[in-house]
KOLRODREN-102220 format. One record per residue (C-alpha): chain; residue number from 1; residue in one letter; y negated, x, z negated. Coordinates in steps of 0.2 Angstrom, whole numbers, plus 2048, in hexadecimal, padded with zeros to 3 digits. Each point is the difference from the previous one (the first is absolute). Layout:
! residues N
TIBA   tike   timar   sepa    py    px    pz
TIBA      A     NUM      A     Y     X     Z
...
***
This chain:
! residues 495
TIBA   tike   timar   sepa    py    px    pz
TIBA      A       1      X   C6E   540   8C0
TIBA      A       2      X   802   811   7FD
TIBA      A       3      X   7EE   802   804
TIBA      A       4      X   7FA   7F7   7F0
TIBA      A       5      X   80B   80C   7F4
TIBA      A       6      X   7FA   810   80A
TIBA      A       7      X   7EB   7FB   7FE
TIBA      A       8      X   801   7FB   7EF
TIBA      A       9      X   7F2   80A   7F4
TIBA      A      10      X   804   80C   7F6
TIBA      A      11      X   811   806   809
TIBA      A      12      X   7FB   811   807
TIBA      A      13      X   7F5   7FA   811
TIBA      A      14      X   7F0   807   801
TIBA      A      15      X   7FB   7EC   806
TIBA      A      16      X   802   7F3   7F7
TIBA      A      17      X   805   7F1   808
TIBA      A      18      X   7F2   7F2   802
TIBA      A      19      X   805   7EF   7FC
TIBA      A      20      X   7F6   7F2   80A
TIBA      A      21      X   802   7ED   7FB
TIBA      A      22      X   7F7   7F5   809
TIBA      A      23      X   7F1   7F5   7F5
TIBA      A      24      X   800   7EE   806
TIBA      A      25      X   7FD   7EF   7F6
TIBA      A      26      X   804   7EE   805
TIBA      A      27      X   7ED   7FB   805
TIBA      A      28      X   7F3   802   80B
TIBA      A      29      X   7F7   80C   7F9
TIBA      A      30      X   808   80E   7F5
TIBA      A      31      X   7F3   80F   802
TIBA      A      32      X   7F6   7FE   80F
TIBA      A      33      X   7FB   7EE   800
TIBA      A      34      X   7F6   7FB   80E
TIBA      A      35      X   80E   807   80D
TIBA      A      36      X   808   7F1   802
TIBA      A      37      X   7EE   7FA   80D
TIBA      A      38      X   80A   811   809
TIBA      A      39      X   807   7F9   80F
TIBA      A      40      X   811   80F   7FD
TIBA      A      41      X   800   7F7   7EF
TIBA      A      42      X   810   7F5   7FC
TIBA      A      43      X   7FD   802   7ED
TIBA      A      44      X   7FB   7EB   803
TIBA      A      45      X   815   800   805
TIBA      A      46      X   808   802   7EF
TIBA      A      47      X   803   7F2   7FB
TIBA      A      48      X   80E   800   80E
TIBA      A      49      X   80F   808   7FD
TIBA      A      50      X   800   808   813
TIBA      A      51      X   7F2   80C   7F9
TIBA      A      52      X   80A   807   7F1
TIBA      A      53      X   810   801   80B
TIBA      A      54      X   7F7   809   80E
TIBA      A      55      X   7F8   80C   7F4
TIBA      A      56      X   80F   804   7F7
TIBA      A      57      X   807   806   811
TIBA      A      58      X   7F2   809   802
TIBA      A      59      X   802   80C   7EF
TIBA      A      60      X   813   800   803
TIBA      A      61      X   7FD   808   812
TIBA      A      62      X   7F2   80C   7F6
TIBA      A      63      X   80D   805   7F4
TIBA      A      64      X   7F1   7FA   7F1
TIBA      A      65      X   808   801   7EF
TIBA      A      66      X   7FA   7EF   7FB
TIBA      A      67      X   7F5   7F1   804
TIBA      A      68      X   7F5   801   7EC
TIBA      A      69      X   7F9   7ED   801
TIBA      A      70      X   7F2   7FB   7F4
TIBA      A      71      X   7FC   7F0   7F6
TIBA      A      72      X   7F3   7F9   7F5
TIBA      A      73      X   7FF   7F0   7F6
TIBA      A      74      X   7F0   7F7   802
TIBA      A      75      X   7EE   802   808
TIBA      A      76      X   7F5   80D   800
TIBA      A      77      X   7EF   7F9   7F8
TIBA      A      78      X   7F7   80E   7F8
TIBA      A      79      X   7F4   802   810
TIBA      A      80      X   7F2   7F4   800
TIBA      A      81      X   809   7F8   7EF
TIBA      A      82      X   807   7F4   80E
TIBA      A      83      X   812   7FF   809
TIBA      A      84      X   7F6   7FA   810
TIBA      A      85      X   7FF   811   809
TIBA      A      86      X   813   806   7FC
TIBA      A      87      X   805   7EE   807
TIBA      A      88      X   7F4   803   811
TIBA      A      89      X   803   813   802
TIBA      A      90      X   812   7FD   7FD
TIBA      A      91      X   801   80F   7F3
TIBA      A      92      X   812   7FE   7FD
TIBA      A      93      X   7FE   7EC   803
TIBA      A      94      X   80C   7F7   803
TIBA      A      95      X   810   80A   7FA
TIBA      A      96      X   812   7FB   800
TIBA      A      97      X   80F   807   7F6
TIBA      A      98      X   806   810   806
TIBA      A      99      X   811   7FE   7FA
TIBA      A     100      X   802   7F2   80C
TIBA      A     101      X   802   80C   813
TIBA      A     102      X   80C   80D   7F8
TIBA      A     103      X   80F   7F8   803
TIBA      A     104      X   7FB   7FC   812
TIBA      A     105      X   7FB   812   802
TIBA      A     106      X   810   809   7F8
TIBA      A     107      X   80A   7F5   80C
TIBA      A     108      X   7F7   80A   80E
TIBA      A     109      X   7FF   811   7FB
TIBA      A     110      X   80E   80C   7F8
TIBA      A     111      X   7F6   80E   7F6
TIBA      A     112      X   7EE   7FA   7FE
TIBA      A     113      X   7FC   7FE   7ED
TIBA      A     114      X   7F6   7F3   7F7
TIBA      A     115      X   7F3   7FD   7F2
TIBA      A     116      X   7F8   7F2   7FD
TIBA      A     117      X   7F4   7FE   7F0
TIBA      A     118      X   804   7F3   7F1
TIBA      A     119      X   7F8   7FE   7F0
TIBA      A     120      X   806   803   7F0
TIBA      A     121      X   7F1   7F2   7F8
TIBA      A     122      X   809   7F0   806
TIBA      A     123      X   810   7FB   800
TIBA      A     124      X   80F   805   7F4
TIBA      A     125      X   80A   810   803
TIBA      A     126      X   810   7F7   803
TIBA      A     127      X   7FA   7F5   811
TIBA      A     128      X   7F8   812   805
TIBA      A     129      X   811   809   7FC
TIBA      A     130      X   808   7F2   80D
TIBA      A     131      X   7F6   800   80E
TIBA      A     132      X   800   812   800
TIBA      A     133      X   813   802   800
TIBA      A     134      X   800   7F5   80D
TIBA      A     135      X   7F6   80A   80C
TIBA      A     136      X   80A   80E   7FB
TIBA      A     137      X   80E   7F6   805
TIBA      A     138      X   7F9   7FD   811
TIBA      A     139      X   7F8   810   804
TIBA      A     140      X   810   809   7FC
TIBA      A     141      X   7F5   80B   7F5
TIBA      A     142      X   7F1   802   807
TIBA      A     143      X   7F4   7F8   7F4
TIBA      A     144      X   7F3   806   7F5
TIBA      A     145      X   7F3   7F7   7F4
TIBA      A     146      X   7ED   805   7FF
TIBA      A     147      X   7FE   7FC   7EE
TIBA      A     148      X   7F0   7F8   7FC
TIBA      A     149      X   7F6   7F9   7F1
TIBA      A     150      X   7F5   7F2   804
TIBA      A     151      X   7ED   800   7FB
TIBA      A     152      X   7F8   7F3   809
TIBA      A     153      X   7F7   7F1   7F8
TIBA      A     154      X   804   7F6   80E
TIBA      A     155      X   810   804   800
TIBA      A     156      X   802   7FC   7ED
TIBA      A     157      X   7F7   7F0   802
TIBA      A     158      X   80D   7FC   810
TIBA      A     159      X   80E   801   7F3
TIBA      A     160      X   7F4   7F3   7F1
TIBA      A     161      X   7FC   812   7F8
TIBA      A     162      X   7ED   801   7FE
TIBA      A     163      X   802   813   7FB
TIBA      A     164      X   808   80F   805
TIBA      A     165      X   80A   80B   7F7
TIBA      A     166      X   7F5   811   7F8
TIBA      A     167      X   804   80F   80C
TIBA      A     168      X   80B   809   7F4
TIBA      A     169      X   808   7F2   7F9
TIBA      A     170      X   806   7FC   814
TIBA      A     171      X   809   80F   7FE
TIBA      A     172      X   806   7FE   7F0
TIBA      A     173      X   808   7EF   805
TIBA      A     174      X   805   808   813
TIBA      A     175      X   80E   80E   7F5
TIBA      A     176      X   808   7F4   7F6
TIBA      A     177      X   800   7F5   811
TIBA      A     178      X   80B   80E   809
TIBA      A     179      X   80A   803   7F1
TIBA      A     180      X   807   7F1   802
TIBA      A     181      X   802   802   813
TIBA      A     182      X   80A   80E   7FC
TIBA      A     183      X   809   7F8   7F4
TIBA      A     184      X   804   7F2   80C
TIBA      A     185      X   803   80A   810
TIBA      A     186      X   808   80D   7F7
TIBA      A     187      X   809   7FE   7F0
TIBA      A     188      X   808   7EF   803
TIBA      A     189      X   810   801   80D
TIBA      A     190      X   80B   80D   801
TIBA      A     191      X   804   809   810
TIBA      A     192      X   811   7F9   802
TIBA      A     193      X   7FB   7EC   7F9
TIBA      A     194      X   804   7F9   811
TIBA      A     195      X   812   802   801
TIBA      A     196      X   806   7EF   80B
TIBA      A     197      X   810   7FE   7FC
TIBA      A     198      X   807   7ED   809
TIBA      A     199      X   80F   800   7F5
TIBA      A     200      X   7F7   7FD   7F1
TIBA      A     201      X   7F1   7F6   808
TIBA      A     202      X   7F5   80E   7F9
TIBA      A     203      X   7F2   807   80B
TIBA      A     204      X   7F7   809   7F2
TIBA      A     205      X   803   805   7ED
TIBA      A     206      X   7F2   7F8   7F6
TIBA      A     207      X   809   80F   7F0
TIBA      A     208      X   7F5   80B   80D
TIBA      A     209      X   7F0   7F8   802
TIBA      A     210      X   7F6   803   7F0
TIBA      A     211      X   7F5   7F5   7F7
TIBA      A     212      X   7EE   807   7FE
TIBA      A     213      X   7F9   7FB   7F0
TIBA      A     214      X   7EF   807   7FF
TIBA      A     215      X   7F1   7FB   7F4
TIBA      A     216      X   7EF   80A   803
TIBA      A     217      X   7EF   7FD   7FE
TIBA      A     218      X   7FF   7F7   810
TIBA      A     219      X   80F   7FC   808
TIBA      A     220      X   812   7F6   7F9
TIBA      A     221      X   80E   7FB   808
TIBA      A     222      X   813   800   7FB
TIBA      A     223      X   809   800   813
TIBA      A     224      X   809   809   80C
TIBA      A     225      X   7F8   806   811
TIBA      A     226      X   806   7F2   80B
TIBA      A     227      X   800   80C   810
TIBA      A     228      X   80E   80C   802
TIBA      A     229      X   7FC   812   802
TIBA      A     230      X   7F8   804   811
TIBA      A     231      X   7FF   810   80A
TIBA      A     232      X   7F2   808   7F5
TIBA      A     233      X   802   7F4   7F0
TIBA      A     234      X   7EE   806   7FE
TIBA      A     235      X   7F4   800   80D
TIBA      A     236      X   7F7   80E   805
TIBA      A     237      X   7F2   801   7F5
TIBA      A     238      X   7EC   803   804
TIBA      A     239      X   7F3   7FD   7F5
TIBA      A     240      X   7EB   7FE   804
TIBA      A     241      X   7F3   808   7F4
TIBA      A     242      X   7FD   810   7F8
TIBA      A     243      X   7F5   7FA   7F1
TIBA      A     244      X   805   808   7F0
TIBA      A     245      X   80C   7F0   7FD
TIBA      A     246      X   807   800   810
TIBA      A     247      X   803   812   804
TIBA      A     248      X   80A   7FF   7F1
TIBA      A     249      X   807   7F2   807
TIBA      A     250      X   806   80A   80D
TIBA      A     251      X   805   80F   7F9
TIBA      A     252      X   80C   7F4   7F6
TIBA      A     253      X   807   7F4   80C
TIBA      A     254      X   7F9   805   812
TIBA      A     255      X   80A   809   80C
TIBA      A     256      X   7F0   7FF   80F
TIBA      A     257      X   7EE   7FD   7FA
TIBA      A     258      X   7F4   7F8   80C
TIBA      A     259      X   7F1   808   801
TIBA      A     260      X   7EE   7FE   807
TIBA      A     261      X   7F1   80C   801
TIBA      A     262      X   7F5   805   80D
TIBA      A     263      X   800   813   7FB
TIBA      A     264      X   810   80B   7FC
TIBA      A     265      X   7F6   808   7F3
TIBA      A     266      X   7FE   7F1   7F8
TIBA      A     267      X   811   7FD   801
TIBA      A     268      X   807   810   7F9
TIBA      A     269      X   7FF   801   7EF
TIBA      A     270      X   804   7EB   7FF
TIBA      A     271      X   812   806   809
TIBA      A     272      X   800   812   7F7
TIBA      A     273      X   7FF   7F3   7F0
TIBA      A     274      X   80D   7F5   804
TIBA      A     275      X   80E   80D   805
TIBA      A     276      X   7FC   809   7EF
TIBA      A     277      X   802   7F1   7F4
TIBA      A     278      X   810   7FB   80B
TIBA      A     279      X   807   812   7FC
TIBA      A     280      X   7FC   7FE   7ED
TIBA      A     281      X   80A   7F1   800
TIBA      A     282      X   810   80A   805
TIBA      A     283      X   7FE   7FA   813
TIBA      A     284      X   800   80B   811
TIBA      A     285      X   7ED   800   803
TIBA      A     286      X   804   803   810
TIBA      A     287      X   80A   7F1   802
TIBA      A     288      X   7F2   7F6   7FF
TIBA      A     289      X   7FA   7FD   813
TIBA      A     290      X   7EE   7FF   802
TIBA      A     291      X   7FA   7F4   80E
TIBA      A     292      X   7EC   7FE   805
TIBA      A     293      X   7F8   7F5   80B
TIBA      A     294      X   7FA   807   811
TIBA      A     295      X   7FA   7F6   80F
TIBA      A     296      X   802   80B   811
TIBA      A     297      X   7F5   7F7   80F
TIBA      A     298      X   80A   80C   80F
TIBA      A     299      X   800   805   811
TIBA      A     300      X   806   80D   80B
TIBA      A     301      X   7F0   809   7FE
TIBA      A     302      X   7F3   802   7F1
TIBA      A     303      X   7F1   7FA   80E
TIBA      A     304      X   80C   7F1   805
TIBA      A     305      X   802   7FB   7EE
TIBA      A     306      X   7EF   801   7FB
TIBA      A     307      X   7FC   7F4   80D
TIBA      A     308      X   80F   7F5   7FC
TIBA      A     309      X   7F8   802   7EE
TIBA      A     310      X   7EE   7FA   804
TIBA      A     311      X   808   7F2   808
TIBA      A     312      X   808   7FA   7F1
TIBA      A     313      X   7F1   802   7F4
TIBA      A     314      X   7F6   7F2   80D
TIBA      A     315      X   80E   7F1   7F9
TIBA      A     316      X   802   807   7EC
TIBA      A     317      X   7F7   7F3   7F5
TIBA      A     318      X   7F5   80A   7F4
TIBA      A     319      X   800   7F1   7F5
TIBA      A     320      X   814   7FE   7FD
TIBA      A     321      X   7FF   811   7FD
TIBA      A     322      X   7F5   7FE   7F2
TIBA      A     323      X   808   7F3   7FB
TIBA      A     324      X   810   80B   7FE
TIBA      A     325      X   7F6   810   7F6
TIBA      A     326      X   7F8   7F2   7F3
TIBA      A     327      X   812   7F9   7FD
TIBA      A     328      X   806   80F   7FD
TIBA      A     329      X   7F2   808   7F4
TIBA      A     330      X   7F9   7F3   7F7
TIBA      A     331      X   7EF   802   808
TIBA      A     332      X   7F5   7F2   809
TIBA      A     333      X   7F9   80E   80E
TIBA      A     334      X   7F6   7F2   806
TIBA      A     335      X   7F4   802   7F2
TIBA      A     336      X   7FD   811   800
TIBA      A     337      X   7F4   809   80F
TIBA      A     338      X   806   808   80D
TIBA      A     339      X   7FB   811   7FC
TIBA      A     340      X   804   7FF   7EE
TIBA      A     341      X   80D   80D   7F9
TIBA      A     342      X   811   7F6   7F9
TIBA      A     343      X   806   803   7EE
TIBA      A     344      X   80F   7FA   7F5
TIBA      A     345      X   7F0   7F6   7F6
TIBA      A     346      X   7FD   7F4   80F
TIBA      A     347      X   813   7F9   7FC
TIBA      A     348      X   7FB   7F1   7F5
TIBA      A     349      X   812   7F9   804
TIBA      A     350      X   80E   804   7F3
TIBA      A     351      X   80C   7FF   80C
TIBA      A     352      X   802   808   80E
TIBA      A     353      X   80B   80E   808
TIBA      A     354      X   7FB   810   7F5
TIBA      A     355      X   806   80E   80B
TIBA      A     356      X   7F5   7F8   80F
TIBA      A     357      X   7F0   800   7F6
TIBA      A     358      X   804   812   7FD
TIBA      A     359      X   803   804   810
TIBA      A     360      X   7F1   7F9   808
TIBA      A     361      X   7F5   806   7F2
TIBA      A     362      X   808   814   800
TIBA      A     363      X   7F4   809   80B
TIBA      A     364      X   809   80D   80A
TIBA      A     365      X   7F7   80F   80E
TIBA      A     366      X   804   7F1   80B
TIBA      A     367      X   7F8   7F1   7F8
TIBA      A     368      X   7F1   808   7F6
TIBA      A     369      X   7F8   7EF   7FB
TIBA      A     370      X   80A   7F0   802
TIBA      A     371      X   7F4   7F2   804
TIBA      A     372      X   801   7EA   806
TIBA      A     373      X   7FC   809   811
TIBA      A     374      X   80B   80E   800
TIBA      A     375      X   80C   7F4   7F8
TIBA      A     376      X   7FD   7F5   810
TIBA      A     377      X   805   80D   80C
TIBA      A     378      X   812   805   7F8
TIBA      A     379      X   806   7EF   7FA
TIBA      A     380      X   801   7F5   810
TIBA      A     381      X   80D   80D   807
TIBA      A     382      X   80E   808   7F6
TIBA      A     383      X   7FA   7F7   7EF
TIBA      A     384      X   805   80D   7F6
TIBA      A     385      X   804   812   808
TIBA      A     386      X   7FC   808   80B
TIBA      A     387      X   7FE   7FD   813
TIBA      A     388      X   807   811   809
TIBA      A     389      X   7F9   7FE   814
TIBA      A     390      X   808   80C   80E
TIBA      A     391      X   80E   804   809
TIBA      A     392      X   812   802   7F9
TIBA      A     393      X   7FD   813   7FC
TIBA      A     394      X   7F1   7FE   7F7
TIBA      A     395      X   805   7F0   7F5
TIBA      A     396      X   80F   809   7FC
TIBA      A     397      X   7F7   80F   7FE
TIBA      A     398      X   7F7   7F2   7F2
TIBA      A     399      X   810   7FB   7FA
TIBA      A     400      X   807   813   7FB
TIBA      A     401      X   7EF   801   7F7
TIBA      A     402      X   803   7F2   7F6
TIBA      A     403      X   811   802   7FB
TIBA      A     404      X   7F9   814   7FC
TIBA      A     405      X   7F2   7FC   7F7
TIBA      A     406      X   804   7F1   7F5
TIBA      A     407      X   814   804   7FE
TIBA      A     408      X   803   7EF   809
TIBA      A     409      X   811   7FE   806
TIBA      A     410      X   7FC   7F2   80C
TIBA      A     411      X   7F5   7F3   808
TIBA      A     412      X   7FD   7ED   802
TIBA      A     413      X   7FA   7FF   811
TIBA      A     414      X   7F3   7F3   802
TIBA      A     415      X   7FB   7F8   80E
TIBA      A     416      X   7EF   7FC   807
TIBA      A     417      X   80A   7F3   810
TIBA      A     418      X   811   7F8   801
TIBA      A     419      X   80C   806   805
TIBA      A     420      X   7F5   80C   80A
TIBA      A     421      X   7FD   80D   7F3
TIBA      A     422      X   812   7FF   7FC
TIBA      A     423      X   805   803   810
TIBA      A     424      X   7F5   811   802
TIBA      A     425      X   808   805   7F1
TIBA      A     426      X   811   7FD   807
TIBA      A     427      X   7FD   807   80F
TIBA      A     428      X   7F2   80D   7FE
TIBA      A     429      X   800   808   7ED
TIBA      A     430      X   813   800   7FB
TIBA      A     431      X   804   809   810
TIBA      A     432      X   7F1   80E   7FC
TIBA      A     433      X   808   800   7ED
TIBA      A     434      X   813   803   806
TIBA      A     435      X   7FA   80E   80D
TIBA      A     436      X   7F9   807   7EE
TIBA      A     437      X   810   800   7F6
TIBA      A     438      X   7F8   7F1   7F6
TIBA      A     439      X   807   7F3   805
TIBA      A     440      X   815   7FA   802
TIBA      A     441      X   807   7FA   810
TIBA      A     442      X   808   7F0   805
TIBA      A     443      X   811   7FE   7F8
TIBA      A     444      X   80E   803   80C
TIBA      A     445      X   807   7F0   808
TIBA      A     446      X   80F   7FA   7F3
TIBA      A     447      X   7F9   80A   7F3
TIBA      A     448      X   803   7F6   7ED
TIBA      A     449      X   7F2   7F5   7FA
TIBA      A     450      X   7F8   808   7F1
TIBA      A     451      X   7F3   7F8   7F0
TIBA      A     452      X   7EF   804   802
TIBA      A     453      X   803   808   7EE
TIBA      A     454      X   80C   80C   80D
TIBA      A     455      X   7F1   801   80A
TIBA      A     456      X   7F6   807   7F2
TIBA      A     457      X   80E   80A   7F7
TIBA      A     458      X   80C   803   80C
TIBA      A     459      X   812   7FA   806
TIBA      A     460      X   809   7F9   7EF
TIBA      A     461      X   7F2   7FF   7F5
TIBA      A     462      X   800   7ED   801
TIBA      A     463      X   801   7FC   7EE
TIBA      A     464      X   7F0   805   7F4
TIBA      A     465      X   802   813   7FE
TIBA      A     466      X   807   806   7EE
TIBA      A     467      X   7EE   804   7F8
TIBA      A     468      X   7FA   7F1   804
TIBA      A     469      X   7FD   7F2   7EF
TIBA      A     470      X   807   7F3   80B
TIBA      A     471      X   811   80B   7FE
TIBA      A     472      X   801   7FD   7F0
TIBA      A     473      X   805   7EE   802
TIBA      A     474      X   80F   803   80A
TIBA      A     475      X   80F   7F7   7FC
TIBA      A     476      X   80B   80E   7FA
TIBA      A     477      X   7F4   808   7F3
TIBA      A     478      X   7F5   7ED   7FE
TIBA      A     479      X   7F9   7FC   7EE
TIBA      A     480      X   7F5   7F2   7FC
TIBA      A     481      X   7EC   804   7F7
TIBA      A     482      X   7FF   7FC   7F1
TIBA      A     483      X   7F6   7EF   7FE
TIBA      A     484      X   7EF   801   7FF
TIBA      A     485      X   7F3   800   7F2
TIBA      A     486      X   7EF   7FF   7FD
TIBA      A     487      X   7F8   80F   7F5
TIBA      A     488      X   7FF   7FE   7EF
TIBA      A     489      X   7EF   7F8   7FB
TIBA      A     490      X   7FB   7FD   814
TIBA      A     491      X   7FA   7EE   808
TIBA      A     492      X   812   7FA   805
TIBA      A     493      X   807   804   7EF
TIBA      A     494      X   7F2   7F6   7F7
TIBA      A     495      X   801   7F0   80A
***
């Protein structure tokens, strides 16, 4: 593993290491629906467990960082006002839970990381703080959590709420939800509170699991964390979004931001942004790894992918496409003509997914006018990135541009086919990337397992580094906040 440590940024290479997790989602169509009417397709497959075991050997032999796996709660219904077309294009429809394969794919892979997407909107921090532990457990410490705030009507309605939360307030409500993660995971048992000791019938000393008493605006509970500490205690933590609320989101709690653009340029100053307001909180801003979504359609030849490219656009479903962008952005496109220039005003929707609209309605040298038809031609394949077409050289070639242009760290590799495009990663692009000095080799046969925070960090750095707030809550130096109280004068204090 002593590759990881050597190609880590900032430690004296000229190259800095590219990290590459692979961008899948349990449904049939993540960001190129249509493709499963592609007979190379097995995206119709996942609901079997053979697919996510089978694919799970396949990044394992790639020596990919992680599997990152989406999730969203509810339809997408913005298009047409009507859930029809997400239902027949299957635009991320159906979807199961992607916390369910994990286990089944950590039992079949050594080093292959995981992150699967979980919202902070629905369900108490203490049954989120469980199941997380658990896979921790499991993995051996090799799980992360995409951190999410949910903003879908539907999804509100799915849960008997018939509004969603205001944007900033999601965020507001999403710090106090990790604070008490971090309580949980990290301030309630001592290192040494498993001691078995027969003799005395005593497996664990409850004088070393503390009781977390917390009272804030949104959350109480007065327990201990009912899981003891796994691997990582903390999972590895990525956050989604770089809206003013959420870049500062993740410049508090975030140690990977997911991003999406289809321009670097675009990109830049939204990364340049987050990094500062990480480094005015006393953090490494460097430390935060930045990962964007790139979909590769590769060959052994720029000629040969082009062609395996135009194949590919004859099964893409322009529709689910658009179904996917008006989700997203809050804009019915099927109202507006096709030639008719997209602006933030055409977002009647309150909610929606702010950094998106941004990004389809930033112009760039690339996209000069973003239109329903140039819309129409970006969507149905690689949803929101970029779609990088050629041989090994000149994706990667895309790749180092990227990662030199917006200061990303990483990527989430999207696919267009399952497992195919996973498999031309594997076996095409990585090899081209470690020929670069970008890319680690295999572990050595016996070497020791490491956590995907390892992964990230480097060998030992399992636990949440020593700048991070989560830090703060450790069980050697842990003291509870205060209670909360409503301002003087404000709403909550009048009623």
């Amino acid at each position: 593993m002593a590759d990881i440590e050597a190609l880590r940024a900032g430690e004296g290479n000229e190259k800095r290491r590219i990290f590459l997790n692979a961008f899948d989602m349990c449904t049939i169509g993540h960001l190129s629906p249509g493709q499963w009417k592609n007979p190379t397709d097995k995206s119709a497959t996942k609901r079997r467990l053979e697919y996510w075991i089978e694919l799970a050997k396949l990044l394992e032999r790639g020596g990919i960082t992680a599997l990152f796996l989406a999730d969203t709660y509810g339809g997408y219904d913005t298009y047409a006002q009507s859930l029809d077309d997400c239902i027949r294009r299957a635009a991320q429809w159906p979807i199961t839970d992607p916390s369910i394969p994990i286990s089944a794919m950590a039992a079949v892979t050594k080093h292959l990381g995981f992150a699967i997407t979980a919202s902070t909107s629905f369900e108490p921090p203490y049954l989120l703080a469980k199941r997380f532990s658990t896979l921790d457990h499991f993995t051996r410490g090799r799980i992360g959590w995409n951190i999410v705030t949910s903003w879908k009507k539907s999804a509100f309605k799915a849960i008997g709420l018939d509004t969603p939360i205001e944007h900033d307030e999601r965020y507001r409500q999403a710090d106090e939800y990790l604070r008490v993660l971090y309580k949980l995971w990290e301030g309630s048992w001592a290192d040494d509170a498993i001691a078995p000791d027969p003799a005395n019938d005593s497996y664990a000393d409850p004088d070393k699991i503390r009781t977390i008493r917390h009272a804030g605006k949104y959350f109480s509970l007065d327990t201990k964390h009912i899981v003891d500490p796994s691997p990582q205690r903390t999972p590895f933590l990525f956050q989604a979004g770089t809206s003013a609320a959420g870049s500062e989101f993740a410049a508090t709690h975030a140690e990977a931001v997911f991003v999406s653009a289809h321009s670097p340029a675009v990109l830049a100053p939204k990364i340049a942004r987050i990094r500062s307001l990480a480094a005015a909180k006393g953090r490494d801003p460097r430390s935060v790894k930045v990962f964007a979504t790139f979909t590769p359609v590769l060959a052994a030849t720029d000629e040969a992918a082009r062609a395996k490219f135009a194949d590919l656009k004859q099964y893409a479903s322009t529709i689910g496409g658009l179904v996917l962008f008006s989700g997203w952005t809050g804009i019915d496109i099927s109202r507006i003509p096709l030639d008719q220039e997209i602006t933030a005003a055409d977002s009647t929707e309150a909610h929606k997914v702010r950094s998106i609209l941004d990004s389809f309605t930033t112009t760039s040298e690339s996209m000069p006018r973003w239109t329903p038809r140039a819309v129409a031609e970006h969507a149905a394949i690689g949803g929101l990135g970029p779609v990088a077409v050629g041989s090994p050289q000149t994706v990667a070639d895309e790749l180092e541009r990227w990662q030199r242009e917006a200061d990303v760290d990483g990527f989430n590799i999207a696919y267009v086919t399952t497992p195919g495009s996973f498999e031309d990663v594997v076996d095409l692009l990585v090899p081209e990337l470690r020929r670069r000095g970008l890319y680690p080799d295999l572990p050595a046969e016996g070497d020791e397992e490491v956590t995907v925070r390892e992964q990230i960090y480097g060998r030992g750095a399992h636990a949440l580094r020593d700048d991070h707030l989560g830090s703060t809550y450790k069980y050697d130096v842990y003291k509870e906040d205060p209670p909360y109280k409503p301002e003087p004068g404000s709403r909550e204090e009048v009623n």
